[in-house]
Each structure stands twice: as C-alpha cells, then as structure tokens.
TORSEMAR-98490 format. One record per residue (C-alpha): x, y, z. Coordinates in nm, 4 decimals, decimal comma, always signed. Layout:
       east      north         up
          X          Y          Z
...
//
This chain:
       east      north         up
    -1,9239    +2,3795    +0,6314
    -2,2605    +2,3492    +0,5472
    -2,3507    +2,3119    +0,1353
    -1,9877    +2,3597    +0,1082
    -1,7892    +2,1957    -0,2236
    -1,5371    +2,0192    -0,0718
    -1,4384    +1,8848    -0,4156
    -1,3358    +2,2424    -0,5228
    -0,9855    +2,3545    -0,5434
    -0,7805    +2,4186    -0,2165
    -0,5911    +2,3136    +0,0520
    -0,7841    +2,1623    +0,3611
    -0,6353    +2,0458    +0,6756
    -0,7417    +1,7674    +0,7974
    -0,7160    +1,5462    +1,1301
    -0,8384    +1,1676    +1,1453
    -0,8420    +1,0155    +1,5091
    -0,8129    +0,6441    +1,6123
    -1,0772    +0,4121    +1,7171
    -1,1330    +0,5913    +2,1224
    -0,8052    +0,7463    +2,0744
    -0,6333    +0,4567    +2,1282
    -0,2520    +0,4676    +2,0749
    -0,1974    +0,2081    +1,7786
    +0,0680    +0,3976    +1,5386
    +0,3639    +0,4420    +1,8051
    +0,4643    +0,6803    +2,0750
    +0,6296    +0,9767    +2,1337
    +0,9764    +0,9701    +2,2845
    +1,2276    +1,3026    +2,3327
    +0,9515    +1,4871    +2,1463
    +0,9587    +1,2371    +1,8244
    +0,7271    +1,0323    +1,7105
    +0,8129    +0,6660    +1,6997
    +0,5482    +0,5039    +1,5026
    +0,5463    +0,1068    +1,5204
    +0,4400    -0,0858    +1,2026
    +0,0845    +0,0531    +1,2303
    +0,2201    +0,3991    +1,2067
    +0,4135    +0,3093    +0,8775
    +0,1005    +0,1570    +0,7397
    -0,0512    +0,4862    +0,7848
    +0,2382    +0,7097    +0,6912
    +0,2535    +0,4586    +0,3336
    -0,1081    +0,5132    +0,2752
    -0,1271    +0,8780    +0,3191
    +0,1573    +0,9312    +0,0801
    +0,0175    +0,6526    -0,1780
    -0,3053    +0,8495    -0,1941
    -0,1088    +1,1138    -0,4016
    -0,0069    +0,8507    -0,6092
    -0,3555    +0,7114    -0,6891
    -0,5695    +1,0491    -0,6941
    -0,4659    +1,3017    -0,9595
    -0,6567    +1,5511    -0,8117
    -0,4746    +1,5638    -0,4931
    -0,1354    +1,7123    -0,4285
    +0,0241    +1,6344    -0,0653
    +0,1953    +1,9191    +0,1619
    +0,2759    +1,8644    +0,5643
    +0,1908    +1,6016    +0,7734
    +0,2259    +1,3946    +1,0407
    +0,1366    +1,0352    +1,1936
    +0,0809    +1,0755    +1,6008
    +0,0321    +0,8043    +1,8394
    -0,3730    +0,8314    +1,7929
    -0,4066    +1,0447    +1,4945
    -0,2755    +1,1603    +1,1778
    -0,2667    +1,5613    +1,1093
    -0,2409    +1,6819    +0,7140
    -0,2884    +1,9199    +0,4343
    -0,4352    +1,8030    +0,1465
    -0,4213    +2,0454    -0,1534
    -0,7231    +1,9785    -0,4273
    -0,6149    +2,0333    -0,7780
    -0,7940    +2,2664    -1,0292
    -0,8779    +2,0922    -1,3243
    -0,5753    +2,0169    -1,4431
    -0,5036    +2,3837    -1,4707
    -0,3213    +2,3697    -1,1540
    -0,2814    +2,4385    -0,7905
    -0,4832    +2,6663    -0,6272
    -0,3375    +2,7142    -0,2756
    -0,6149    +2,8282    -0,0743
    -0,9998    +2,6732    -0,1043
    -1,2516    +2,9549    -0,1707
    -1,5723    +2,9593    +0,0834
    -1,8423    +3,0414    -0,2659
    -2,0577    +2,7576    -0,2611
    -2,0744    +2,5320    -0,5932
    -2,3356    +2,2755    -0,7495
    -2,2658    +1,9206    -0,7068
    -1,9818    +1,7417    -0,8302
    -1,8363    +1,3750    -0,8671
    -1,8709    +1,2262    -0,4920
    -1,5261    +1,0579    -0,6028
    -1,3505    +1,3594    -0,6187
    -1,4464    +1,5166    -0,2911
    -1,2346    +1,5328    +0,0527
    -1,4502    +1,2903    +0,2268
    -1,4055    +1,0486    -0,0647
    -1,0350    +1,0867    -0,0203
    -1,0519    +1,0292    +0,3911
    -1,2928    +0,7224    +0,3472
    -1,0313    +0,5952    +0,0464
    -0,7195    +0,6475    +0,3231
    -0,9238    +0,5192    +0,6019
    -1,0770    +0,2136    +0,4552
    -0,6806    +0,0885    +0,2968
    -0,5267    +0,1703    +0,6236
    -0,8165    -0,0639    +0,8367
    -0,8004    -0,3469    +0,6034
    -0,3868    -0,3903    +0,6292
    -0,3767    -0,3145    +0,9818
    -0,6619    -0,5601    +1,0908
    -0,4252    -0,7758    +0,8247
    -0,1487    -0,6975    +1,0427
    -0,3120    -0,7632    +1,3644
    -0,5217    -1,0485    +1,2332
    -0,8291    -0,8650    +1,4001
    -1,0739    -0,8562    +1,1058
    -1,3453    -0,5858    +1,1798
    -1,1971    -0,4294    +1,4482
    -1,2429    -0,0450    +1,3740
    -0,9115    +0,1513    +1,3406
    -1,0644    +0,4677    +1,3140
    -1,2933    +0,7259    +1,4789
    -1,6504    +0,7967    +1,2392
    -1,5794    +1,0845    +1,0553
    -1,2667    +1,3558    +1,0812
    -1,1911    +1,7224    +1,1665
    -1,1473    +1,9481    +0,7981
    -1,0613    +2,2604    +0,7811
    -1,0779    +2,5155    +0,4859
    -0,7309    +2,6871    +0,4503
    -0,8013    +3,0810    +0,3305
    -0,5280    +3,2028    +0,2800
    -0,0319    +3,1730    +0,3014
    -0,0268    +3,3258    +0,6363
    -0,3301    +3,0230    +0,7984
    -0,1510    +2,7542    +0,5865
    +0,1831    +2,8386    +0,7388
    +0,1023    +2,8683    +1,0706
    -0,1005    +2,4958    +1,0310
    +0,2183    +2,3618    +0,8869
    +0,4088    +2,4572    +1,1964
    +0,1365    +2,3108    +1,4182
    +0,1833    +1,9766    +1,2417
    +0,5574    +1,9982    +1,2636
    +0,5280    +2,1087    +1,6388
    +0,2493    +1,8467    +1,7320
    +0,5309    +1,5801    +1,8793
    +0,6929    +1,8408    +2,1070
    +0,3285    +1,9393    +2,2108
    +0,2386    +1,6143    +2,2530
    +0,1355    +1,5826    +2,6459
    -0,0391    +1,8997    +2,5838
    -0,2420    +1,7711    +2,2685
    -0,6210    +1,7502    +2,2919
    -0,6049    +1,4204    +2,1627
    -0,2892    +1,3061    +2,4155
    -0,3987    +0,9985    +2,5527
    -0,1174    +0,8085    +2,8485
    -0,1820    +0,4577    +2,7253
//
C-alpha cells in the first residue's frame, strides 16, 4: 500500500515466486509437496529468519514447487505481538526492520546456497519483488492459514501452477 509502514506491528502474508515460475523446490505428488534439496534450502531459511530477526515471529507456511506462501507476524517493540497490522500510516522507520528488508534478507540467503548448490553463480532464483498482504483482522488470518495449508491439494488449480 502506498506510504504504508510496513515496519509497524502485524501480521502480513506474503508470497515470493521463482525466477519465471520455474519449478526448482520439488513437486507435488497425492496432494503433498515433495520439495527436493532446493525446497529444504528454502524451508531452512524461512524458519532461520525467526532466529536472526527479533522483530519477527513466524506463523503458517508453506514451500510449493515455484513459490513459497507465509505469514510473517512483526513484533511491537518488545511489548509484544500484535496480531493484526493497522492500515494508519506512520513516519519513517529503520529500512532494516521493514517487510521488504526481511524478503530481500530470505531471498538473497536462499540464492546464494542454491546457486552454491547448483554451482550456477548468478543465476536468479527468484522473481523481482513479492505479493504482501496486510492481515486486518482473526477471521482474514484464519482463512489465509487454511489457504496455505490447502495450497498442495489446490495445486493444478494454483495461479502460479506451472506443468514443468
């Protein structure tokens, strides 16, 4: 959103899509996700960023064949969790601390191990950018939860389902 805070308190759900979509993490088999070693790089990543951010707290997620689906909940201050991110617009804060900061933290780790893996140095992993949403409010946040933990068994109906 525009002039939004996205460093401010709140859960945001959040999708991150592969370099054209391509299917690097795995596949989906009997409606579960399979994800090969590029898939565990990502799944390891995601959950180390909780480890290495203070201000984030992790809630439900899930590594597809071309994308990665999650909510990330923003801690207040140390005073803390609020569940839901307000939409009042705020003054600037610590670039560090914001969502995108987080994303471009995940997505930069996750390229450098799997071009590692693959031994294809500069090859982009990822799409520019991601898809963020601000979660208002128990009833939006458990509904996304159950799209994440649906998205394998609605996998060849996925906007991002890609045969290859």
């Amino acid at each position: 959103m525009k002039d939004y805070d996205y460093s401010q308190a709140g859960a945001y759900f959040v999708t991150i899509c592969t370099w054209n979509k391509k299917c690097i993490f795995g596949e989906v088999e009997n409606a579960e996700i399979r994800m090969n070693e590029c898939g565990q790089v990502v799944r390891n990543e995601w959950l180390h960023t909780e480890n290495i951010r203070s201000n984030v707290e992790l809630d439900a997620f899930i590594v597809m064949p071309n994308h990665v689906h999650g909510i990330l909940i923003i801690v207040d201050d140390g005073r803390g969790v609020l569940q839901y991110a307000s939409t009042k617009k705020h003054g600037f804060s610590s670039p560090s601390q914001t969502l995108g900061s987080i994303i471009r933290g995940l997505k930069s780790s996750v390229t450098k191990i799997i071009n590692q893996i693959r031994n294809s140095h500069g090859v982009p992993v990822w799409q520019r950018n991601y898809y963020e949403h601000v979660v208002r409010n128990e009833p939006e946040l458990n509904k996304i939860r159950e799209y994440i933990i649906n998205n394998p068994l609605n996998w060849k109906t996925d906007e991002n389902y890609r045969a290859d």
